[in-house]
DSSP file (Angstrom, degrees, kcal/mol; ACC not computed):
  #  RESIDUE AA STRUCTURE BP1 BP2  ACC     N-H-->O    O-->H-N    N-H-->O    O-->H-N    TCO  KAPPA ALPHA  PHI   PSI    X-CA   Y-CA   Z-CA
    1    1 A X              0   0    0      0, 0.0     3,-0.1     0, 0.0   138,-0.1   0.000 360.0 360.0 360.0 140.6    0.0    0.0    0.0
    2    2 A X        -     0   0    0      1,-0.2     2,-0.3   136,-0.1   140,-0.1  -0.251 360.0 -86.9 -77.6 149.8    1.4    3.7   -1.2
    3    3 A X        -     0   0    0      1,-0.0     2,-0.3   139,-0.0    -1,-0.2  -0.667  33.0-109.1  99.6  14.1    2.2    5.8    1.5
    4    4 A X        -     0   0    0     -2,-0.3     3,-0.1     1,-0.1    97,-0.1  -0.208  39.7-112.9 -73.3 125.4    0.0    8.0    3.3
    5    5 A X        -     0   0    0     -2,-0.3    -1,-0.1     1,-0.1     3,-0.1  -0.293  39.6-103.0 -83.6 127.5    0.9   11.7    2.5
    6    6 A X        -     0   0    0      1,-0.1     2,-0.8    -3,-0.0    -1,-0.1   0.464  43.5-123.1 -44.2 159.8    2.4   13.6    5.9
    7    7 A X        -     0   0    0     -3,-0.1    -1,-0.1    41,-0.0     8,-0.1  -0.873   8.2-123.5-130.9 154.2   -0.1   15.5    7.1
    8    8 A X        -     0   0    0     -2,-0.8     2,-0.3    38,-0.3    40,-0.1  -0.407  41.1-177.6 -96.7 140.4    0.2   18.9    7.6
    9    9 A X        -     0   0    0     39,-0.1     4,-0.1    40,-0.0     5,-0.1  -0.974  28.3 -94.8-148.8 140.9   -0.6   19.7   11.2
   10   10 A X    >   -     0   0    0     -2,-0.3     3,-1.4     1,-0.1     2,-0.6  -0.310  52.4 -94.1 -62.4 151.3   -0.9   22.8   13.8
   11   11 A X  T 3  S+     0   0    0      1,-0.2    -1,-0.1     3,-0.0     3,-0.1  -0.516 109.4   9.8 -93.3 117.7    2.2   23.7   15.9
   12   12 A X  T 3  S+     0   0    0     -2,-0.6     2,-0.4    -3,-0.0    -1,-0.2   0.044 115.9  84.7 129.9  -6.1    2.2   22.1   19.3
   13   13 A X    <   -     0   0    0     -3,-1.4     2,-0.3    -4,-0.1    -1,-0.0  -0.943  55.5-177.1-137.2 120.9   -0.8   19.8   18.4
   14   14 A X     >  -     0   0    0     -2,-0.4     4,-0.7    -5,-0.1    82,-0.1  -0.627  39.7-122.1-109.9 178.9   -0.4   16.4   16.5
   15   15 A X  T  4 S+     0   0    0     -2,-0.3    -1,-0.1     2,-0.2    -2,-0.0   0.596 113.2  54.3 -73.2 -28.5   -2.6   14.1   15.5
   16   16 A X  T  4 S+     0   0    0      1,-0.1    -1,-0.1     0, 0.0    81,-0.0   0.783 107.3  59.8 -82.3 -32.8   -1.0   11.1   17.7
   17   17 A X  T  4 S+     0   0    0      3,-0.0    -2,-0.2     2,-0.0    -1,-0.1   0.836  80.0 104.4 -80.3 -26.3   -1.5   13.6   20.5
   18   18 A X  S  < S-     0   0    0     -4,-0.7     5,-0.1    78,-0.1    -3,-0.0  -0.264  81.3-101.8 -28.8 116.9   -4.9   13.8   20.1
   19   19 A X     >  -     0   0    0      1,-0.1     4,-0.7     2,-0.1     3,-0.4  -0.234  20.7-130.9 -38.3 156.4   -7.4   11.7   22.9
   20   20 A X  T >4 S+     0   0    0      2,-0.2     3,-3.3     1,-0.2     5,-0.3   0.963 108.9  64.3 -71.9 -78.8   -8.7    8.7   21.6
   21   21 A X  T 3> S+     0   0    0      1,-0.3     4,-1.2     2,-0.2    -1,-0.2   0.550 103.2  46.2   1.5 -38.8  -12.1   10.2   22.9
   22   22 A X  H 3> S+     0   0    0     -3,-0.4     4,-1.1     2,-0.2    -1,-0.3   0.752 111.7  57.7-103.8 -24.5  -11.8   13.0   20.4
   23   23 A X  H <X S+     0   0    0     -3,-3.3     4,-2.6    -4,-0.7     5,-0.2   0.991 109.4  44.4 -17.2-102.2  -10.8   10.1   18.0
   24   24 A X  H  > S+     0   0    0     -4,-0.2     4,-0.8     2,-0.2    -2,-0.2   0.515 101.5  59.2 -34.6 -38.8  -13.8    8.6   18.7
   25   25 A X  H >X S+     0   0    0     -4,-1.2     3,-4.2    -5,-0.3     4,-1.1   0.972 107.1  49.3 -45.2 -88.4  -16.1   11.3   18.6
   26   26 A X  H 3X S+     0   0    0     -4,-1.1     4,-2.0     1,-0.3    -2,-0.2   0.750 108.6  61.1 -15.1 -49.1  -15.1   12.2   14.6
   27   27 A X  H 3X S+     0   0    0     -4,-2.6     4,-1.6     1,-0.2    -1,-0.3   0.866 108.2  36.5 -45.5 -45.8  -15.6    8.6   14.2
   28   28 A X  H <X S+     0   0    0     -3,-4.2     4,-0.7    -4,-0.8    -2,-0.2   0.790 118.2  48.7 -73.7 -38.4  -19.1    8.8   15.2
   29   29 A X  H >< S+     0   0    0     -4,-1.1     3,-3.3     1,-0.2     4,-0.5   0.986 116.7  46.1 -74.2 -64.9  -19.9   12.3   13.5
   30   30 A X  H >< S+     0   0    0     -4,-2.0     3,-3.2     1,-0.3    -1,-0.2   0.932 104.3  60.6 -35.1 -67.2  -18.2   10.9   10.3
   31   31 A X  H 3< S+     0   0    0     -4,-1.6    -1,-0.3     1,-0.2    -2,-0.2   0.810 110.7  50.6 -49.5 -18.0  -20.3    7.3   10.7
   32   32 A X  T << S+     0   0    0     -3,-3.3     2,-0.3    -4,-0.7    -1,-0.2   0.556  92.6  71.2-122.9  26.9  -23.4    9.6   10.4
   33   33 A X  S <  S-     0   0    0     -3,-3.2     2,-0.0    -4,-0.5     3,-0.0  -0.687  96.8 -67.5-113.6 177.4  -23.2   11.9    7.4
   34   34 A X     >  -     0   0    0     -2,-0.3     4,-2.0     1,-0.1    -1,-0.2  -0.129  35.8-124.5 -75.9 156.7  -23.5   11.2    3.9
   35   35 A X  H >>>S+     0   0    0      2,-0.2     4,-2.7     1,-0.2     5,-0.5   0.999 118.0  54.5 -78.3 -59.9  -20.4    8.9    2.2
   36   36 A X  H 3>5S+     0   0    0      1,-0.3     4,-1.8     2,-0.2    -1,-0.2   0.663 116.6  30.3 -16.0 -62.5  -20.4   12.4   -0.3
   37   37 A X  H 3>5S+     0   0    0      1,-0.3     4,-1.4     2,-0.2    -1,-0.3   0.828 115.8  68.2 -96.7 -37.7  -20.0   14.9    2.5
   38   38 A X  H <X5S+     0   0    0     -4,-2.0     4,-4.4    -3,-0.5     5,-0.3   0.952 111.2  25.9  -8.5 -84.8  -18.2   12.3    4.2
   39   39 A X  H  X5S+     0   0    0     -4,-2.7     4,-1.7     2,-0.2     5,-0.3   0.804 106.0  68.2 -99.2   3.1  -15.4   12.3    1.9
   40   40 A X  H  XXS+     0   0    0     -4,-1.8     4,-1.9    -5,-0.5     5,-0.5   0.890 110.1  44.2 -57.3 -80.7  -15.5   15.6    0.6
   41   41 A X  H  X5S+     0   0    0     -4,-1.4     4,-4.1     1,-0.3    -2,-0.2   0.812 114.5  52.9 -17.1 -66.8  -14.4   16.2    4.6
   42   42 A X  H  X5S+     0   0    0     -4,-4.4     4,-1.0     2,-0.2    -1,-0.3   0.988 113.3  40.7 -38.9 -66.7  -11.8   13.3    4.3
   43   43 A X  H >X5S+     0   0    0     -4,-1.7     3,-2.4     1,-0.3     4,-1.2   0.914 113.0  51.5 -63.9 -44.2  -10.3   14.6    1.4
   44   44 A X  H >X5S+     0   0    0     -4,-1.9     4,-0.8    -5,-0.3     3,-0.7   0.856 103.5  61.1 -37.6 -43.6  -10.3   18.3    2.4
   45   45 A X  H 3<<S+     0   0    0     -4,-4.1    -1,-0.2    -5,-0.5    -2,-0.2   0.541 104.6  51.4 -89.0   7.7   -8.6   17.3    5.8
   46   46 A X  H << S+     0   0    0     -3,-2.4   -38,-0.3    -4,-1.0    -1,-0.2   0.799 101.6  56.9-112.6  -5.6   -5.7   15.9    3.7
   47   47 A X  H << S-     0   0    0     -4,-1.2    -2,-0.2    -3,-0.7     2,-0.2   0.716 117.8-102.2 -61.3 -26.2   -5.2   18.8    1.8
   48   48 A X     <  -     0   0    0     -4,-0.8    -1,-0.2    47,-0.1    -2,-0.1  -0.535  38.5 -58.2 134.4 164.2   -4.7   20.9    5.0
   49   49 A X  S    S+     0   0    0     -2,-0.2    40,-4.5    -4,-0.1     2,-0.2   0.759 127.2  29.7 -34.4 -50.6   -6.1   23.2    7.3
   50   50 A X  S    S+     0   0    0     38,-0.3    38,-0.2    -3,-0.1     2,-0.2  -0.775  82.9 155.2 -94.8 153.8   -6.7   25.7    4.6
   51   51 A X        -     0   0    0     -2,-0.2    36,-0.1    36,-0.1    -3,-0.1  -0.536  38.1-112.0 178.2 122.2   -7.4   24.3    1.0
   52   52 A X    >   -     0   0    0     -2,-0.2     3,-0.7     1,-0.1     4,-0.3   0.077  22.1-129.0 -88.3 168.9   -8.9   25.1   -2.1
   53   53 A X  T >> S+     0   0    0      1,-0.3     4,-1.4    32,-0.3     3,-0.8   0.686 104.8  65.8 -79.6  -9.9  -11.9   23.3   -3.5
   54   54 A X  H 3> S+     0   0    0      2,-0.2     4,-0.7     1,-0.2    -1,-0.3   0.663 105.7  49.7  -8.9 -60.3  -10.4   22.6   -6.8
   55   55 A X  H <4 S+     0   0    0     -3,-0.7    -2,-0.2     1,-0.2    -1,-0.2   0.190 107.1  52.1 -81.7  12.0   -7.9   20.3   -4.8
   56   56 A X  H X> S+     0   0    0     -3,-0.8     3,-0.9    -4,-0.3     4,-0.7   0.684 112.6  40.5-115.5 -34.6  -10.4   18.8   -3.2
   57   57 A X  H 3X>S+     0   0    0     -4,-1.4     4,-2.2     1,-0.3     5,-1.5   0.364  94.5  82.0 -74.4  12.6  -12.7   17.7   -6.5
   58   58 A X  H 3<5S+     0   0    0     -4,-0.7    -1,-0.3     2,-0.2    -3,-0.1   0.950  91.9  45.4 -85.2 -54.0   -9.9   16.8   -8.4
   59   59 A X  H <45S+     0   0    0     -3,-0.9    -2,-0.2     1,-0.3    -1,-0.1   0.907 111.8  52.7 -43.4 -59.2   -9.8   13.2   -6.6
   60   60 A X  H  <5S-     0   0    0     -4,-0.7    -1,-0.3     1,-0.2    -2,-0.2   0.816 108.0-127.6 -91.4 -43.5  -13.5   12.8   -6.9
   61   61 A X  T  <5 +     0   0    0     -4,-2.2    -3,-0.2     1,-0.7     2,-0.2   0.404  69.4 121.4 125.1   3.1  -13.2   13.4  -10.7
   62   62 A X      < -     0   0    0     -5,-1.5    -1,-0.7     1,-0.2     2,-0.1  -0.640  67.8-107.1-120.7 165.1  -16.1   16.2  -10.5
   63   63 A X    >   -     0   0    0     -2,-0.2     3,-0.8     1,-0.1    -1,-0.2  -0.276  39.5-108.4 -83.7 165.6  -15.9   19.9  -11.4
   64   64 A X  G >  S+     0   0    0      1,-0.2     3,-1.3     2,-0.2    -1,-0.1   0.681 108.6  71.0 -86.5   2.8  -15.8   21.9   -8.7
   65   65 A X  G >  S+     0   0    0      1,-0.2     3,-0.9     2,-0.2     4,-0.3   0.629  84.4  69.1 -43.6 -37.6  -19.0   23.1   -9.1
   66   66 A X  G <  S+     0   0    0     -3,-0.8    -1,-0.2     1,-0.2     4,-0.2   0.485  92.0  53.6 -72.4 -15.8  -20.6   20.3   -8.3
   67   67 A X  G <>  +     0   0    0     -3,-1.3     4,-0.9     2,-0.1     3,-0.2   0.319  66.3 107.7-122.8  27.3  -19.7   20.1   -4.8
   68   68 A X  H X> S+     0   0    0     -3,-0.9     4,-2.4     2,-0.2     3,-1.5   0.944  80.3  59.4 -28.2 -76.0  -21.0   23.5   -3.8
   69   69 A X  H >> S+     0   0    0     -4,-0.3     4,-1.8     1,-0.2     3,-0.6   0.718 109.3  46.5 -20.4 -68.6  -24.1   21.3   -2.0
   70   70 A X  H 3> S+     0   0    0      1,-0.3     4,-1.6     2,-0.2    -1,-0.2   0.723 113.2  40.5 -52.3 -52.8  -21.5   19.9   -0.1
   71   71 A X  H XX S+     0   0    0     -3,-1.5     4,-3.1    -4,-0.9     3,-0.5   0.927 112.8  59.7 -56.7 -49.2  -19.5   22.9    0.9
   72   72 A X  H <X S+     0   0    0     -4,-2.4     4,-2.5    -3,-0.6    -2,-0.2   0.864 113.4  38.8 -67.2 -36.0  -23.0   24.7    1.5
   73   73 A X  H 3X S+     0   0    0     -4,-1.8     4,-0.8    -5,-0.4    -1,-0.3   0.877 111.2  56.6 -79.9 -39.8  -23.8   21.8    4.2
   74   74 A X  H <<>S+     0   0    0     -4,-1.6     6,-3.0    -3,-0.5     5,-2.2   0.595 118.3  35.1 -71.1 -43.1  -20.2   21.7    5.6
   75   75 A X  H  <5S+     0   0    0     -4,-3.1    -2,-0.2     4,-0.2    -3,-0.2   0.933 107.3  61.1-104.2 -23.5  -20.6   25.4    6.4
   76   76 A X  H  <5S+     0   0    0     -4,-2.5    -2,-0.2    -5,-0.3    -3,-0.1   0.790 114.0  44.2 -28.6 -34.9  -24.2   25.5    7.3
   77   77 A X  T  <5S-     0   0    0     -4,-0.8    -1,-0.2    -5,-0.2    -3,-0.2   0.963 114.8-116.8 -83.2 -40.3  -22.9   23.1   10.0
   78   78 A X  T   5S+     0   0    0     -4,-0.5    -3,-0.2     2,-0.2     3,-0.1   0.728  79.5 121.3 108.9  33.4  -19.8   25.0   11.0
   79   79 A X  S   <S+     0   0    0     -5,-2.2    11,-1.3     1,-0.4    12,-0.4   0.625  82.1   6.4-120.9 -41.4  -17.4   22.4    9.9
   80   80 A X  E    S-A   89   0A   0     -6,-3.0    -1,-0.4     9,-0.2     2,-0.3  -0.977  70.0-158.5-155.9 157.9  -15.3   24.7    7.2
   81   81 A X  E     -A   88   0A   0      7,-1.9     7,-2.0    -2,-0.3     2,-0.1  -0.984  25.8-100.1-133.1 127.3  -15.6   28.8    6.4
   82   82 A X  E     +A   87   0A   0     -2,-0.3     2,-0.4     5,-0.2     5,-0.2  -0.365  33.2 177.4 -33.5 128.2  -14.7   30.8    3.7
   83   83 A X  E >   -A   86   0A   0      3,-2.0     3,-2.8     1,-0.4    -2,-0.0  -0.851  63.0 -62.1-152.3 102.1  -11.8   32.6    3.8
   84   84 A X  T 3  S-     0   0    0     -2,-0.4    -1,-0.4     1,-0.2     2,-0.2  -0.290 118.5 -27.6  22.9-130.9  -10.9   34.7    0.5
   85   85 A X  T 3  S+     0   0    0     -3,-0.2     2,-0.3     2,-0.1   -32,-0.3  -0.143 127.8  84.7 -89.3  30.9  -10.6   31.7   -1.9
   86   86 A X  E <   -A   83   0A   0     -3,-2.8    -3,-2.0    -2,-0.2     2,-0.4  -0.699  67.9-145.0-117.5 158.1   -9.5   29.1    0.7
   87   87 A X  E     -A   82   0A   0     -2,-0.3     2,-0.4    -5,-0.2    -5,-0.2  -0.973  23.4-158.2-130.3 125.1  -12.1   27.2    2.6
   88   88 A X  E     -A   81   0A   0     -7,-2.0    -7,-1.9    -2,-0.4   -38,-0.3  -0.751  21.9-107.8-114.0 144.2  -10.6   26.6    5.9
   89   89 A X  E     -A   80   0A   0    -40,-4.5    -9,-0.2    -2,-0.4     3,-0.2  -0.546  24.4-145.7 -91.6 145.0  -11.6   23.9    8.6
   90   90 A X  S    S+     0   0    0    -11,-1.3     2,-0.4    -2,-0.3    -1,-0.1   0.777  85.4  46.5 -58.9 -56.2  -13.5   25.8   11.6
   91   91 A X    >>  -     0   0    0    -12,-0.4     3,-3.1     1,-0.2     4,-2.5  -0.909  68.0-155.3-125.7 107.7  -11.9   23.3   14.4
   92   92 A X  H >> S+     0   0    0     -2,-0.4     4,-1.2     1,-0.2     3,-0.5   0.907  99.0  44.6 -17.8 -77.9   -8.2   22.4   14.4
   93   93 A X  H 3> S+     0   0    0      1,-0.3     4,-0.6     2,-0.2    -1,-0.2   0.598 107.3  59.9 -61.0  -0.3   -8.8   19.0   16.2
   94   94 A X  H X> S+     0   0    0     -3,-3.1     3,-1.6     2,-0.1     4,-0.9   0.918 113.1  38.1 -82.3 -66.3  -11.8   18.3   14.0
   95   95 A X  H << S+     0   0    0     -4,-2.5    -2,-0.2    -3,-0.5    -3,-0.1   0.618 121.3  44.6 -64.3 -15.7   -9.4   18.5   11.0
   96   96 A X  H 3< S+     0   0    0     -4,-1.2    -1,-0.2    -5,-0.2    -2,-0.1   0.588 112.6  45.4 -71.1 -27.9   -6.7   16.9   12.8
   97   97 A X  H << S+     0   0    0     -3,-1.6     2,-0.3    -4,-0.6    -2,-0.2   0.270  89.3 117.6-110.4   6.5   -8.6   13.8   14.6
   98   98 A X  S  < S-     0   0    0     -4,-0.9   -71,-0.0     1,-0.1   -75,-0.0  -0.445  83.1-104.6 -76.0 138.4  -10.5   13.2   10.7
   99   99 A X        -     0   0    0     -2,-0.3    -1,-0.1     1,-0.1   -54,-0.1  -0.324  26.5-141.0 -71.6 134.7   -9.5    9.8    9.6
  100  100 A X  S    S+     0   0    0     -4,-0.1     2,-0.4    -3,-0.0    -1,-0.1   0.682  75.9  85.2 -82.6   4.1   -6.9   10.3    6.9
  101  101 A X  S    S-     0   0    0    -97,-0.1     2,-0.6     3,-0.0   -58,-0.1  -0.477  72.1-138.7 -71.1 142.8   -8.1    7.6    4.9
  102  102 A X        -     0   0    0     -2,-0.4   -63,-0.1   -60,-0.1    -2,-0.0  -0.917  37.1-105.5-119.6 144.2  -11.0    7.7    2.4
  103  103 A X        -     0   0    0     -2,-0.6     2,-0.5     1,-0.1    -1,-0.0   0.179  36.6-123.3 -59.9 167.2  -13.2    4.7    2.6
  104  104 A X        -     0   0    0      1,-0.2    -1,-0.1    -3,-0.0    34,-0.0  -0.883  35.6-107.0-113.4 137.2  -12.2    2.6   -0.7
  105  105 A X        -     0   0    0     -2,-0.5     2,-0.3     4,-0.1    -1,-0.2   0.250  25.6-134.5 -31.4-158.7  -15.7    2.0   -2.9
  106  106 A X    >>  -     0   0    0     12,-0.0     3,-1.1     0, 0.0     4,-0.9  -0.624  35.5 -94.3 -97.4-179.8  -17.3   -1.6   -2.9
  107  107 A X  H >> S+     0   0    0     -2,-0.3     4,-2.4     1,-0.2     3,-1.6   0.969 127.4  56.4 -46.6 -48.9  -18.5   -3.1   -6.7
  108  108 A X  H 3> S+     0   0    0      1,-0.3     4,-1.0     2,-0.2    -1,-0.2   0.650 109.6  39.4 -73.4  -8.6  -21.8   -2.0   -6.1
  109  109 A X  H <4 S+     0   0    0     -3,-1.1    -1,-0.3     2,-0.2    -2,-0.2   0.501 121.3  48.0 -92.2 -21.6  -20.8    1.9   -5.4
  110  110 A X  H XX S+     0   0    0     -3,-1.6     3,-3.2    -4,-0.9     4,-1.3   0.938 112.0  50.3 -88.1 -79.2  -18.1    1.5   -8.4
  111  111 A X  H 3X>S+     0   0    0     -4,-2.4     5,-2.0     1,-0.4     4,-1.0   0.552 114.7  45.5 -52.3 -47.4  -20.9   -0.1  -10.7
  112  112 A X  H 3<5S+     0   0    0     -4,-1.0    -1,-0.4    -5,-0.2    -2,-0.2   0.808 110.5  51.1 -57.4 -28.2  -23.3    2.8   -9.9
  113  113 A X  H <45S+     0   0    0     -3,-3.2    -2,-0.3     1,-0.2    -1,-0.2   0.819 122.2  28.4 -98.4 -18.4  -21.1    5.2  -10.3
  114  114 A X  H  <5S-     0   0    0     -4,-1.3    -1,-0.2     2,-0.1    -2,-0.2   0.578 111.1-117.3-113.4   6.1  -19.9    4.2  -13.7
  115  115 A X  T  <5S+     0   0    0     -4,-1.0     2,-0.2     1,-0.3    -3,-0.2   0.871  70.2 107.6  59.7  51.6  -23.1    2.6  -14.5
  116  116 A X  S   <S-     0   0    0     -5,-2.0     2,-0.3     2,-0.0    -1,-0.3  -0.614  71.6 -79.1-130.6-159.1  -22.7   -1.0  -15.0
  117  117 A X    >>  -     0   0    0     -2,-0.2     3,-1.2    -3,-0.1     4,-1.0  -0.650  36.8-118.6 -97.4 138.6  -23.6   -4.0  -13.0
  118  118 A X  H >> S+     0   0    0     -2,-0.3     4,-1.6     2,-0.2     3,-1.2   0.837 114.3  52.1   0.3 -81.4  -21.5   -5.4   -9.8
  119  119 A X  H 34 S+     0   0    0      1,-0.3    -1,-0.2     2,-0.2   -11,-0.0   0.449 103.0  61.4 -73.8 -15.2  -20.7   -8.4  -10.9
  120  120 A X  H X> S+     0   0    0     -3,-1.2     4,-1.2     2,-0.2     3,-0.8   0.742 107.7  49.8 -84.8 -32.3  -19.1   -6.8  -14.3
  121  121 A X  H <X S+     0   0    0     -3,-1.2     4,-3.2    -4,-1.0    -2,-0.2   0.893 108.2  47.5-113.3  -9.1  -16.9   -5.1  -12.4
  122  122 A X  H 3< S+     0   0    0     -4,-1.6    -1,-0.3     1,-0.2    -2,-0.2  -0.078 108.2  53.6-112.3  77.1  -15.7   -7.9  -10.3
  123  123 A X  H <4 S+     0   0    0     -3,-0.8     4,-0.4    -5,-0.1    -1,-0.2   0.129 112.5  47.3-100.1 -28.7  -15.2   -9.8  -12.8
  124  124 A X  H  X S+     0   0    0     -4,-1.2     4,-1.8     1,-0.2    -2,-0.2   0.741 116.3  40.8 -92.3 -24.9  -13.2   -6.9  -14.0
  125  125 A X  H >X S+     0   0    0     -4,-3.2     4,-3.3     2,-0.2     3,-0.7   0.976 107.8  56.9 -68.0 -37.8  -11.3   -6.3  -10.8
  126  126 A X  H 3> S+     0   0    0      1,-0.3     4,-1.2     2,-0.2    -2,-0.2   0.828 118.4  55.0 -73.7 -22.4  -10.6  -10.8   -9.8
  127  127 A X  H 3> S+     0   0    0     -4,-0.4     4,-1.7     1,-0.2     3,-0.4   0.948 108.0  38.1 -74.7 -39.5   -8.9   -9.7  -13.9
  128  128 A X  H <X S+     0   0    0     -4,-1.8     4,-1.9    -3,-0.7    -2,-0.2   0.906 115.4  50.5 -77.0 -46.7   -6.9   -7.2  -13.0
  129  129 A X  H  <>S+     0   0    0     -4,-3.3     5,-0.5     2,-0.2    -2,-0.2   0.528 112.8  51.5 -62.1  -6.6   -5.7   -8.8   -9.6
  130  130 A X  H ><5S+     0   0    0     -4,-1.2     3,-2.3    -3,-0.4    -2,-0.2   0.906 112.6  46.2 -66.8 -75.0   -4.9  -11.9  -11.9
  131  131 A X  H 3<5S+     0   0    0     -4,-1.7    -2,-0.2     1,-0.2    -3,-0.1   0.610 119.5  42.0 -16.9 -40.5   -2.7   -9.5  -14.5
  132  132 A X  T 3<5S-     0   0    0     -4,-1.9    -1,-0.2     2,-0.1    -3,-0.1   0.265 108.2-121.3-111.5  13.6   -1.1   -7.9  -11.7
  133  133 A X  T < 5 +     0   0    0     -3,-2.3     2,-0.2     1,-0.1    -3,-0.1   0.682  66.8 137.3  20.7  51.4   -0.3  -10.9   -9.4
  134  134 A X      < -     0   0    0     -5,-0.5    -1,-0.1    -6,-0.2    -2,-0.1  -0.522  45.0-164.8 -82.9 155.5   -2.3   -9.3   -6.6
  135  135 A X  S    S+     0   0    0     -2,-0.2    -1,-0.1     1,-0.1     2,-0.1   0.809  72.8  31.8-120.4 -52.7   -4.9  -10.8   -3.9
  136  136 A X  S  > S-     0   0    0      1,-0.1     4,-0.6    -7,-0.0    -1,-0.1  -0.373  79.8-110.2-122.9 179.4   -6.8   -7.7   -2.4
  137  137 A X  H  > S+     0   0    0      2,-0.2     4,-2.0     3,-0.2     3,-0.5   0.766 118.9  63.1 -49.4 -54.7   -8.1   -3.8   -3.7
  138  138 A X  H  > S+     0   0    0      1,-0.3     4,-2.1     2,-0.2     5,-0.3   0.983 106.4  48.8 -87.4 -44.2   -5.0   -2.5   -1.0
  139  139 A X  H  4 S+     0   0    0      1,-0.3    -1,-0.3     2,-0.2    -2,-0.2   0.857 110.5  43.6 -33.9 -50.5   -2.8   -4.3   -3.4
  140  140 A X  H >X S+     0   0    0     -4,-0.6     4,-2.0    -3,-0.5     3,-0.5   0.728 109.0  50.7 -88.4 -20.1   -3.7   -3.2   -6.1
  141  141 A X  H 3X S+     0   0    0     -4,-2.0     4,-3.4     2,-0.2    -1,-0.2   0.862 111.8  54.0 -59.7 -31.7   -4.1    0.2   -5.5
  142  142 A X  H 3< S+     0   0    0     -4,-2.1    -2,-0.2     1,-0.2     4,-0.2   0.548 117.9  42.8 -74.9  -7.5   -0.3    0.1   -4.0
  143  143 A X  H X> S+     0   0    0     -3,-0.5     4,-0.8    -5,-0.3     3,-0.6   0.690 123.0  28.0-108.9 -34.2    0.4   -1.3   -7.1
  144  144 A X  H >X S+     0   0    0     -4,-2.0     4,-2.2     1,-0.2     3,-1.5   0.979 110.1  76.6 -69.0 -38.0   -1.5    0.7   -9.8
  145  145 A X  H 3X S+     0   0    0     -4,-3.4     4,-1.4    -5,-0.4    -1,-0.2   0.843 100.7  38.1 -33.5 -48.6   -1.2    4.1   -7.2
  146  146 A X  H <4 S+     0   0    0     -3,-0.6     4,-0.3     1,-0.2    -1,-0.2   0.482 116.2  53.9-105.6  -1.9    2.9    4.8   -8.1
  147  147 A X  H <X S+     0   0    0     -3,-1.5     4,-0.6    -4,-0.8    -1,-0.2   0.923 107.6  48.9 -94.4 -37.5    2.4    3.9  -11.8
  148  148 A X  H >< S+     0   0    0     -4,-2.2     3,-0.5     1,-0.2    -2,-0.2   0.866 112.5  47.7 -49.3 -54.4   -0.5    6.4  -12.3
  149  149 A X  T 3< S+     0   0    0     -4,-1.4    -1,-0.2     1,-0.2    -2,-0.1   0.737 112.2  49.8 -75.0 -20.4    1.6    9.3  -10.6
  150  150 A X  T 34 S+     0   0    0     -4,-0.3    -1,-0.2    -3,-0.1    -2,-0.2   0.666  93.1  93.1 -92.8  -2.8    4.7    8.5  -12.7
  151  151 A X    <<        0   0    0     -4,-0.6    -3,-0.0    -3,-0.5    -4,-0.0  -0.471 360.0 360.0 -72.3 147.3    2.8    8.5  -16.3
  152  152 A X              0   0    0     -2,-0.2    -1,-0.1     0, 0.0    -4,-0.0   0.511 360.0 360.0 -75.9 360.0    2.7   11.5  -18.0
């Protein structure tokens, strides 16, 4: 598996130093919003404290227009603010204690979202993890992850 990229972190407060408690809260808050707003949040909190929204819809593959809703809900709550043409997280330890992962799809979330069936795409994944002498998803992303970022 790639890697996780450092994260950028306020001075005097890490992420390790964090309570588990406050862990555990985020966890919970997290478990009960939408996967969307969900990782919109994820992905923002690995871009950084501040961070523009461009960098955050570039993962997801959508203009950034598109995740206005998301931002609109995310400051409605008090979770991230505007700040000239940054959007900036509200509470350090909120952005600190956010799990730096983002949840990996299953078929049926892939299959929706590209609009084929489940089972077409694993059949398409058990192909690629043949091709690639791989067993799991965290494989293959650790392997396809460092070839993607060195193509031109």
């Amino acid at each position: 598996m790639p890697p996780e990229p450092p994260r950028k972190e306020t001075p005097g407060c890490s992420s390790r130093a964090l309570p588990e408690r406050v862990h555990g809260v985020v966890l919970l808050l997290m478990a009960e919003i939408s996967s969307r707003y969900r990782l919109l949040i994820q992905l923002a909190a690995l871009s950084g404290k501040a961070f523009e929204l461009g960098a955050v819809a570039e993962p997801v593959g959508q203009p950034a227009g598109m995740l206005l809703p998301l931002v609109e809900e995310a400051t409605d709550v008090g979770v991230i603010a505007g700040v000239g043409d940054r959007l900036v997280f509200t509470q350090p330890l909120l952005w600190q204690a956010v799990p730096p992962r983002a949840p990996r799809p299953s078929s049926p979330q892939i299959a929706t979202h590209i609009n084929r069936w489940p089972r077409t795409v694993s059949y398409h994944l058990r192909k690629m993890f043949g091709t690639l002498s791989v067993r799991s998803r965290s494989e293959l992303a650790g392997t396809v992850g460092p070839r993607l970022r060195e193509a031109p």
